[in-house]
ZALO-619570 format. One record per residue: x, y, z of N, C-alpha, C in turn. Coordinates in steps of 0.02 Angstrom, whole numbers, always signed. Atoms other than C-alpha are relative to their C-alpha. Example, Ala and Ser with C-alpha at 12.3 -4.5 7.8 and 13.67 -1.06 7.14 Angstrom:
# ZALO-619570
n.c1 +45	n.c2 -59	n.c3 +0	ca.c1 +615	ca.c2 -225	ca.c3 +390	c.c1 +45	c.c2 +60	c.c3 +0 $
n.c1 -42	n.c2 -59	n.c3 -3	ca.c1 +684	ca.c2 -53	ca.c3 +357	c.c1 -39	c.c2 +55	c.c3 +37 $
//
This chain:
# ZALO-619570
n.c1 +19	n.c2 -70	n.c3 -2	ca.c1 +3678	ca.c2 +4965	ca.c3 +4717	c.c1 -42	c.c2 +15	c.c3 -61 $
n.c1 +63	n.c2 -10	n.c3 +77	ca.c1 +3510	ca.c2 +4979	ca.c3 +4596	c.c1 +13	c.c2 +89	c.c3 -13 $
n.c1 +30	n.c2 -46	n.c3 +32	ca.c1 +3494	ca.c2 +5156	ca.c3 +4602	c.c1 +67	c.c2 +64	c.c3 +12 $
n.c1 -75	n.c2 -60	n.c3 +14	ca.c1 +3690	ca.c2 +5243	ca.c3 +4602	c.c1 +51	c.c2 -49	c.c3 -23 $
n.c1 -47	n.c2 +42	n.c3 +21	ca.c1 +3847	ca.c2 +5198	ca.c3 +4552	c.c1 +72	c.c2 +41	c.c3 +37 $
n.c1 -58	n.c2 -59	n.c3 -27	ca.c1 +4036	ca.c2 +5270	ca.c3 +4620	c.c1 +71	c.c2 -35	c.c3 -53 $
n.c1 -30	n.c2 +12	n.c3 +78	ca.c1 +4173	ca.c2 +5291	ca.c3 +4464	c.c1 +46	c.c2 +33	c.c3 +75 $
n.c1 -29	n.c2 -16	n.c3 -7	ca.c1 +4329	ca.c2 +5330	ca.c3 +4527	c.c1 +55	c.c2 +18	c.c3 -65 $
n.c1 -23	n.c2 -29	n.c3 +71	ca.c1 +4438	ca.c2 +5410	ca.c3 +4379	c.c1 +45	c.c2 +55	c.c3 +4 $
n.c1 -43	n.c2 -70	n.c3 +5	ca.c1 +4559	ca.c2 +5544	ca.c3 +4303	c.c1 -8	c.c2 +5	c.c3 -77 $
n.c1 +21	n.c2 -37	n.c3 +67	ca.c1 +4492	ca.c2 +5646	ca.c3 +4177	c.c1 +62	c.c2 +18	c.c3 -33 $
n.c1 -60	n.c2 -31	n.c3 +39	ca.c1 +4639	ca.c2 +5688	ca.c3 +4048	c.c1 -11	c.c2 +75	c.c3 -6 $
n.c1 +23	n.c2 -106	n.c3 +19	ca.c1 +4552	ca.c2 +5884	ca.c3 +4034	c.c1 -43	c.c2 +16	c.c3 +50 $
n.c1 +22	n.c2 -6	n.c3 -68	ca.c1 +4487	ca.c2 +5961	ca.c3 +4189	c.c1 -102	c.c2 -2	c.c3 -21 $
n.c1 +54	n.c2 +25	n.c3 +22	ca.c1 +4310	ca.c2 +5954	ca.c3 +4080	c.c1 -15	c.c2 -59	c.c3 -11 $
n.c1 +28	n.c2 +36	n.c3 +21	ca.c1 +4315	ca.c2 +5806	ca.c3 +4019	c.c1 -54	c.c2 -75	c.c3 +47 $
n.c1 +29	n.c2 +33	n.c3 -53	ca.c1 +4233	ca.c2 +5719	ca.c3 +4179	c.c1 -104	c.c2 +19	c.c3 -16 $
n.c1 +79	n.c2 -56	n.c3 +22	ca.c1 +4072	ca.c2 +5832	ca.c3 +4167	c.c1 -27	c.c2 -9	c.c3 -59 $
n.c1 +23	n.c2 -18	n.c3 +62	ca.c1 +4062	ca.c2 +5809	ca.c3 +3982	c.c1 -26	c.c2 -77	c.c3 -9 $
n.c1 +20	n.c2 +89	n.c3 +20	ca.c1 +4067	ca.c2 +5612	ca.c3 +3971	c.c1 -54	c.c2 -32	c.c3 +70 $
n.c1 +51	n.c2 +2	n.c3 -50	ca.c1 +3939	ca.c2 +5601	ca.c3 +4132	c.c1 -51	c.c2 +19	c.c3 -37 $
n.c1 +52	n.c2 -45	n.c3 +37	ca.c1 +3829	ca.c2 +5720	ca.c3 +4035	c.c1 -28	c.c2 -28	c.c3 -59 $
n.c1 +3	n.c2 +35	n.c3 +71	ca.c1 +3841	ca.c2 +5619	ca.c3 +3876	c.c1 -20	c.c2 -82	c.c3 +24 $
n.c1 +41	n.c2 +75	n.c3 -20	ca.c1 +3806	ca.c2 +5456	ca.c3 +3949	c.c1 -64	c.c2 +3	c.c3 +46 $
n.c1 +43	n.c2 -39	n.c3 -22	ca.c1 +3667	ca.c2 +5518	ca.c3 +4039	c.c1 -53	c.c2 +2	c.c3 -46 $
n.c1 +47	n.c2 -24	n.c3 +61	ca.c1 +3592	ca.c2 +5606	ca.c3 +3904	c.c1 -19	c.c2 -64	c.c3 -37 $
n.c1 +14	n.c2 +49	n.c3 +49	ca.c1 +3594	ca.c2 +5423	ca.c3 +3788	c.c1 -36	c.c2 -33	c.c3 +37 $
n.c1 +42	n.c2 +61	n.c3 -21	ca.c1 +3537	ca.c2 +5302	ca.c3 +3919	c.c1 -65	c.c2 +16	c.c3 +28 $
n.c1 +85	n.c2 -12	n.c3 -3	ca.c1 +3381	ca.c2 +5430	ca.c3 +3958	c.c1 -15	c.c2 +1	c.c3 -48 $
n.c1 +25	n.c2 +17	n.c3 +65	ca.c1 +3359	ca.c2 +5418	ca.c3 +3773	c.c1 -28	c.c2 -53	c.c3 -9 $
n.c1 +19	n.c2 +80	n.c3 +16	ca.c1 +3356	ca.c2 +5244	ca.c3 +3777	c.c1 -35	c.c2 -38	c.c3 +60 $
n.c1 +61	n.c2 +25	n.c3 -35	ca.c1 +3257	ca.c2 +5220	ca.c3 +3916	c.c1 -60	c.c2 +20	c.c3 -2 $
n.c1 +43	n.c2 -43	n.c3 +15	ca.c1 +3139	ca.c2 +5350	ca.c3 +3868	c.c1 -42	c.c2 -45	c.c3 -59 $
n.c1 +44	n.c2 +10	n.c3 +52	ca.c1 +3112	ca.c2 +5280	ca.c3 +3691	c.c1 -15	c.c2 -71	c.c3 +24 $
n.c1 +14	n.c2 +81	n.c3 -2	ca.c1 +3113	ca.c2 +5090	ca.c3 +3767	c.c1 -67	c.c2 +1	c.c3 +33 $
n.c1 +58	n.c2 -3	n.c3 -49	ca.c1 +2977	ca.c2 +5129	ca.c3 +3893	c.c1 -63	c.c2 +55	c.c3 -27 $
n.c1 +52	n.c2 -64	n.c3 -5	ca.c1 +2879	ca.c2 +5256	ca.c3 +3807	c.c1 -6	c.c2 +50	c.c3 +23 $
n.c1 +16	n.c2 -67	n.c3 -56	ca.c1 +2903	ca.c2 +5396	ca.c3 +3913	c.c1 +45	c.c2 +53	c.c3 -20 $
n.c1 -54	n.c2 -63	n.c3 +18	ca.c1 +2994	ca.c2 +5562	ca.c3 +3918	c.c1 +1	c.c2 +61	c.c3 +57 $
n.c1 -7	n.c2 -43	n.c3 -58	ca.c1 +3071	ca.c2 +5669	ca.c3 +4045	c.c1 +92	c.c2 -47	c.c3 +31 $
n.c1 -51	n.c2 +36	n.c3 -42	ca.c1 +3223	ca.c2 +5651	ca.c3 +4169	c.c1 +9	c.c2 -68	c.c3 +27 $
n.c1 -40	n.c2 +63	n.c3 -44	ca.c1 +3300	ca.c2 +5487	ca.c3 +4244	c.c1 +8	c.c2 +2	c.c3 +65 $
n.c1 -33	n.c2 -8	n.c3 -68	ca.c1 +3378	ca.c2 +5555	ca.c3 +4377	c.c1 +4	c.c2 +77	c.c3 +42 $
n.c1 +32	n.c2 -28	n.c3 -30	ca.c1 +3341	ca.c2 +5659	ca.c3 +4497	c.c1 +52	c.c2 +94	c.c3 +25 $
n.c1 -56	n.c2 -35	n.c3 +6	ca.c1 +3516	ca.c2 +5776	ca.c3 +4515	c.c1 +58	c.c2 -22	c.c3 -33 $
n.c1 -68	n.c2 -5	n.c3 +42	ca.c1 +3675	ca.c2 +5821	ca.c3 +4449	c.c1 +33	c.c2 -68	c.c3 +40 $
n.c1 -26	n.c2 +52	n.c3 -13	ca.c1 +3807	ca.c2 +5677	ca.c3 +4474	c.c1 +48	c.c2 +58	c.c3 +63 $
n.c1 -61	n.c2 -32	n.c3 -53	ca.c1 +3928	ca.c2 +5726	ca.c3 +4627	c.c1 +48	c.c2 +13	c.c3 +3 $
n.c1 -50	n.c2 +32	n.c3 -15	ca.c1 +4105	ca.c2 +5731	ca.c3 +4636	c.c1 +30	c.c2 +55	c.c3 +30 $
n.c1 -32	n.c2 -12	n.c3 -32	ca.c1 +4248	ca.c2 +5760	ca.c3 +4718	c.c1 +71	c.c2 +5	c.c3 -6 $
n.c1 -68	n.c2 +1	n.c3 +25	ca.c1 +4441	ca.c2 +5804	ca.c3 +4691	c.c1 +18	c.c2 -58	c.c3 +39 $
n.c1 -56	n.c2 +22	n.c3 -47	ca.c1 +4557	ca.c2 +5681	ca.c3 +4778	c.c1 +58	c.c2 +6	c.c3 -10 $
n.c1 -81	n.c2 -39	n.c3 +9	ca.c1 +4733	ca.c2 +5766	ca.c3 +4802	c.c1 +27	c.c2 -44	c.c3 +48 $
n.c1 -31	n.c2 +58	n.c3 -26	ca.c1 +4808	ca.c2 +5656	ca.c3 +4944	c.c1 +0	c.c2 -93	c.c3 +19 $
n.c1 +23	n.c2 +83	n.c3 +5	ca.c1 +4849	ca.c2 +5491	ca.c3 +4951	c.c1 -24	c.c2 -33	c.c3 +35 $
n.c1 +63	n.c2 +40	n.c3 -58	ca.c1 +4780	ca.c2 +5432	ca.c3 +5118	c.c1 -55	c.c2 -22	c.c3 -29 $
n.c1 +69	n.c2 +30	n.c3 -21	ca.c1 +4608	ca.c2 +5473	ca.c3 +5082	c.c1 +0	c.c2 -21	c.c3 -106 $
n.c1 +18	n.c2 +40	n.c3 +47	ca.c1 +4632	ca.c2 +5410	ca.c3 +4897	c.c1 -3	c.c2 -82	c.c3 +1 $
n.c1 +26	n.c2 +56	n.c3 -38	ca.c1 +4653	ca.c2 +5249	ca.c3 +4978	c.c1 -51	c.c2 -14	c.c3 +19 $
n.c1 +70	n.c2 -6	n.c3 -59	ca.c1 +4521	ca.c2 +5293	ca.c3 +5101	c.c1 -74	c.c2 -35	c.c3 -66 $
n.c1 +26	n.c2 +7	n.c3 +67	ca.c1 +4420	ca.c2 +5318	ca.c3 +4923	c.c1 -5	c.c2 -58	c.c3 -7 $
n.c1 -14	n.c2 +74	n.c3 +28	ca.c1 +4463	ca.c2 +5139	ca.c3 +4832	c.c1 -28	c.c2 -46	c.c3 +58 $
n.c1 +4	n.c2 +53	n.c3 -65	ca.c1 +4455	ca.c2 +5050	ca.c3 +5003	c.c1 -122	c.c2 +19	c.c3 -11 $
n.c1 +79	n.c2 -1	n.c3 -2	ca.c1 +4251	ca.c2 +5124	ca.c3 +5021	c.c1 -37	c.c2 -37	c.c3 -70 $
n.c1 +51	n.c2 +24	n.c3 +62	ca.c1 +4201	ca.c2 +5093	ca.c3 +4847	c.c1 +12	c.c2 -70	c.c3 -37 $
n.c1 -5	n.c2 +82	n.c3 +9	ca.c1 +4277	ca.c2 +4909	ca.c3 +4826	c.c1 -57	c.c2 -32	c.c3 +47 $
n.c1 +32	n.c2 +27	n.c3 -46	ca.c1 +4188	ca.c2 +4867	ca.c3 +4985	c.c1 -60	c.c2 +13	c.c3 +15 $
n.c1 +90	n.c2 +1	n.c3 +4	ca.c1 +4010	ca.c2 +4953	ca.c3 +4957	c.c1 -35	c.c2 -49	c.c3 -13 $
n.c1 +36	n.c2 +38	n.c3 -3	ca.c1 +3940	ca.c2 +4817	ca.c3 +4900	c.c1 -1	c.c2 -57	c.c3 +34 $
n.c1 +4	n.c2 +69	n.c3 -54	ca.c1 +3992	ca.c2 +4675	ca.c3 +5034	c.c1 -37	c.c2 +61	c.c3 +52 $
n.c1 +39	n.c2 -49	n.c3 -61	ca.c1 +3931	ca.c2 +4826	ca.c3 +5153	c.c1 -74	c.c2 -2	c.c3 -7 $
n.c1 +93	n.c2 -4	n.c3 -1	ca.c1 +3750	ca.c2 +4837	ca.c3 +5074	c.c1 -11	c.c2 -64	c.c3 -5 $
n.c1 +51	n.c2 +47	n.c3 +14	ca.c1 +3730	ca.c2 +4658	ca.c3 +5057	c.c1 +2	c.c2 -48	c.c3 -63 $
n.c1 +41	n.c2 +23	n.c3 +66	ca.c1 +3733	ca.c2 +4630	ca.c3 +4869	c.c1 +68	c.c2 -65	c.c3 +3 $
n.c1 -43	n.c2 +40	n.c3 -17	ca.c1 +3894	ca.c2 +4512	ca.c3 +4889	c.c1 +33	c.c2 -16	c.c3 +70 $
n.c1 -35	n.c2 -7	n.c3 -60	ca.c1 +4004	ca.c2 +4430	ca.c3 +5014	c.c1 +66	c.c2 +11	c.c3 +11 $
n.c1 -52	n.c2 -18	n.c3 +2	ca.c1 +4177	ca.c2 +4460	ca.c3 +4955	c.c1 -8	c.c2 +46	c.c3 -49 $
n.c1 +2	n.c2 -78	n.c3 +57	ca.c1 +4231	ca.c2 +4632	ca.c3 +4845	c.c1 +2	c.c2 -20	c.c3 -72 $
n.c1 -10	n.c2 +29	n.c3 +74	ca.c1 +4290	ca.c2 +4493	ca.c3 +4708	c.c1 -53	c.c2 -4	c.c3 -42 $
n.c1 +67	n.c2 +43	n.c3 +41	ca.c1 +4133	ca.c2 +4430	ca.c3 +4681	c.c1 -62	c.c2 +37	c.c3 -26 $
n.c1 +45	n.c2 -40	n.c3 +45	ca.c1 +4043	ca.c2 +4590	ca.c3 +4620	c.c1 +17	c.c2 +25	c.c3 -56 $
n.c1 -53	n.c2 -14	n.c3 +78	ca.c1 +4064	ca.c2 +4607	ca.c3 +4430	c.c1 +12	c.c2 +45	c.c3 -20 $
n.c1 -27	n.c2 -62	n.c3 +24	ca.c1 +4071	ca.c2 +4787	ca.c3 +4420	c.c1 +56	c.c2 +41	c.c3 +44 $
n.c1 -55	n.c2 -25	n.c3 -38	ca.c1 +4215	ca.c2 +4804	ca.c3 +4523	c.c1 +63	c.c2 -15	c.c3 -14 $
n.c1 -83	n.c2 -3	n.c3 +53	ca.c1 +4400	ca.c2 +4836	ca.c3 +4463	c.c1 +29	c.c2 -67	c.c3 +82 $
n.c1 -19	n.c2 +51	n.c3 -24	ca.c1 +4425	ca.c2 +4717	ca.c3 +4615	c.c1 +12	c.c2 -85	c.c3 +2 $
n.c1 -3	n.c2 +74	n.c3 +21	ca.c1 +4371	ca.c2 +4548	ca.c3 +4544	c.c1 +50	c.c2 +6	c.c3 -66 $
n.c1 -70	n.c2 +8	n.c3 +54	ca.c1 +4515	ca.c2 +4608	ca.c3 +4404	c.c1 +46	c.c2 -15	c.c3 +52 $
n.c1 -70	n.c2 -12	n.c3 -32	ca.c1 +4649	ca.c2 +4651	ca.c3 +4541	c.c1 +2	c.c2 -82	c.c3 +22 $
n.c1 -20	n.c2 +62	n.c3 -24	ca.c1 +4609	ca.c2 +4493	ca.c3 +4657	c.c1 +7	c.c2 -77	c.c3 -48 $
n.c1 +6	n.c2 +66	n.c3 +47	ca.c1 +4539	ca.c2 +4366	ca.c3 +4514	c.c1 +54	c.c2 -11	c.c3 -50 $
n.c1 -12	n.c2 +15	n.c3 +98	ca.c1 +4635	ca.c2 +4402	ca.c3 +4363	c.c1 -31	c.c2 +19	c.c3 -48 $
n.c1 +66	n.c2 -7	n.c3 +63	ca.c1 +4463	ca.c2 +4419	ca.c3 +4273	c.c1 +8	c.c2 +67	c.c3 -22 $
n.c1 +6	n.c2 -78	n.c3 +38	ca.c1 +4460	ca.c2 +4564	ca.c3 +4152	c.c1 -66	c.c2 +13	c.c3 -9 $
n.c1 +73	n.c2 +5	n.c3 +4	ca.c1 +4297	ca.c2 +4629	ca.c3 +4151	c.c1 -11	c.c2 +45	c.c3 -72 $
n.c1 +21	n.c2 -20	n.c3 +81	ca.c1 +4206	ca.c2 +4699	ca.c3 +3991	c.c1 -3	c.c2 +86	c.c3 -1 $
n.c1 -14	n.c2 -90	n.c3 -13	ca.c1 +4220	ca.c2 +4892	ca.c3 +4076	c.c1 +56	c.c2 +38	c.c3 +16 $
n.c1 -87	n.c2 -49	n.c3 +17	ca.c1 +4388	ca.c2 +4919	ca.c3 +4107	c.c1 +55	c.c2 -28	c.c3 -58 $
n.c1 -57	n.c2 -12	n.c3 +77	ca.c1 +4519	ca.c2 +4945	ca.c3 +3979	c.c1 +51	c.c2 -18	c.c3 +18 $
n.c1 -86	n.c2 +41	n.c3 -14	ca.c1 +4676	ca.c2 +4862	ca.c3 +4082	c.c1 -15	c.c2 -75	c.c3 +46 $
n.c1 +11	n.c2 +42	n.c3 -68	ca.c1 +4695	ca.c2 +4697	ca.c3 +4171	c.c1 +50	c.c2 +29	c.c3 +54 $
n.c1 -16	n.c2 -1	n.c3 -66	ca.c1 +4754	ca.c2 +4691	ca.c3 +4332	c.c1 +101	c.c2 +3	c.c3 -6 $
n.c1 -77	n.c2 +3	n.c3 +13	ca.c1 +4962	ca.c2 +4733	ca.c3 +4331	c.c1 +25	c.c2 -17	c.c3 +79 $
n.c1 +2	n.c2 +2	n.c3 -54	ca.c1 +4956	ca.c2 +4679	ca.c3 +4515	c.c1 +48	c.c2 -93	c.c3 +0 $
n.c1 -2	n.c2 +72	n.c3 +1	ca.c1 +5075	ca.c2 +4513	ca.c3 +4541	c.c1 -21	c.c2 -31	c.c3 +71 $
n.c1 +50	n.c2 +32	n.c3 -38	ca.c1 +5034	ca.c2 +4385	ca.c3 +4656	c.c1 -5	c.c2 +20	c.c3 +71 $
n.c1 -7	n.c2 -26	n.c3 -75	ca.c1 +5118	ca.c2 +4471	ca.c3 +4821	c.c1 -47	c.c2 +48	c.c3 +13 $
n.c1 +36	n.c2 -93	n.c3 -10	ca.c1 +5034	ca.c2 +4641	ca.c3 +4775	c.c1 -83	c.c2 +2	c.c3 +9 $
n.c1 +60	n.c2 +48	n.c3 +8	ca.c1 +4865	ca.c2 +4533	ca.c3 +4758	c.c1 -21	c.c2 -10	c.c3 +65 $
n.c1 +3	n.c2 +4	n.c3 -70	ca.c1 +4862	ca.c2 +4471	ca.c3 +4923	c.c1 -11	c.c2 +69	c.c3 +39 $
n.c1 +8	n.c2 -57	n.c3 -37	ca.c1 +4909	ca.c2 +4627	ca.c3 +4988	c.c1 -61	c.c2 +65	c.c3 -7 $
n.c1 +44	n.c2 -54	n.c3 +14	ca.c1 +4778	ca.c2 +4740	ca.c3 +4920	c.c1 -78	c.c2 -31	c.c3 +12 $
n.c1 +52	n.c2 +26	n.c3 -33	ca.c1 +4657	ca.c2 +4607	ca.c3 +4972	c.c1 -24	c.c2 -10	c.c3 +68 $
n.c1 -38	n.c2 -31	n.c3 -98	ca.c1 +4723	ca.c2 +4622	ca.c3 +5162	c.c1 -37	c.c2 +55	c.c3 -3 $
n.c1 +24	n.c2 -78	n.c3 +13	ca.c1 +4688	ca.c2 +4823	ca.c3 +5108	c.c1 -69	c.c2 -7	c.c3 +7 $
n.c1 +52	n.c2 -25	n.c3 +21	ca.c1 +4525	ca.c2 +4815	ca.c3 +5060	c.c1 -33	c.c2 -40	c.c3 +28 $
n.c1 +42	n.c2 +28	n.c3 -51	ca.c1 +4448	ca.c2 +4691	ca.c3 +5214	c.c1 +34	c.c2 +27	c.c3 +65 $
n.c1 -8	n.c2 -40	n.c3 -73	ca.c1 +4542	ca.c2 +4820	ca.c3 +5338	c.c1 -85	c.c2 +55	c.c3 +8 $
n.c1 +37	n.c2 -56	n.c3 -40	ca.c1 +4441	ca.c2 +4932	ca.c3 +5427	c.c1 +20	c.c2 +48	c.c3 -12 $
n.c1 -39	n.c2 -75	n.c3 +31	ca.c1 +4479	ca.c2 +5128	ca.c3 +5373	c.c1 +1	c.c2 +15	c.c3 +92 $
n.c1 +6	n.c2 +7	n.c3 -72	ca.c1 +4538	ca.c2 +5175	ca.c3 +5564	c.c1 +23	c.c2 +86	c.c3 -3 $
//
């Protein structure tokens, strides 16, 4: 996915979602601005989001955004794309963007790998 990304998250302060979007944002058009010479916006609108209050579709959630990228193409399993909290859960691998490994043991492993090559029905 070159030109989005999908964070799933829980802001500790009902701002602080909006504020740290806004702030990372703001640096990496800095720093693409001053790398490239140029100056002006990045991106084209505000970032999107969305509450999720029940657990279904927070499933629903996790299940879509592990599996975007075997869906567009860019991999063929969810493990095997590196910005996905999935190659922690199924691999083990800790990746260099999240802040926990995987607390998933080996049954719960399996199973959330079952999860996330179902079909949302």
């Amino acid at each position: 996915m070159e030109n989005h990304v999908h964070l799933l998250s829980v802001p500790e302060k009902e701002t602080s979602l909006t504020r740290s979007i806004g702030e990372t944002n703001l640096l990496y058009t800095q720093y693409i601005n001053h790398k490239y010479n140029r100056s002006g916006r990045l991106r084209q609108n505000r970032f999107i989001s969305s509450i999720v209050e029940e657990e279904p579709y927070l499933w629903a959630v996790i299940r879509y955004i592990e599996q975007k990228p075997v869906r567009t193409k860019v991999v063929k399993r969810v493990e095997n794309y590196g910005w996905s909290s999935a190659r922690v859960h199924i691999l083990g691998r800790k990746g260099e963007f999240l802040l926990d490994e995987s607390r998933l043991n080996e049954r719960e492993v399996k199973s959330y790998r079952e999860f996330l090559c179902e079909d949302d029905k």
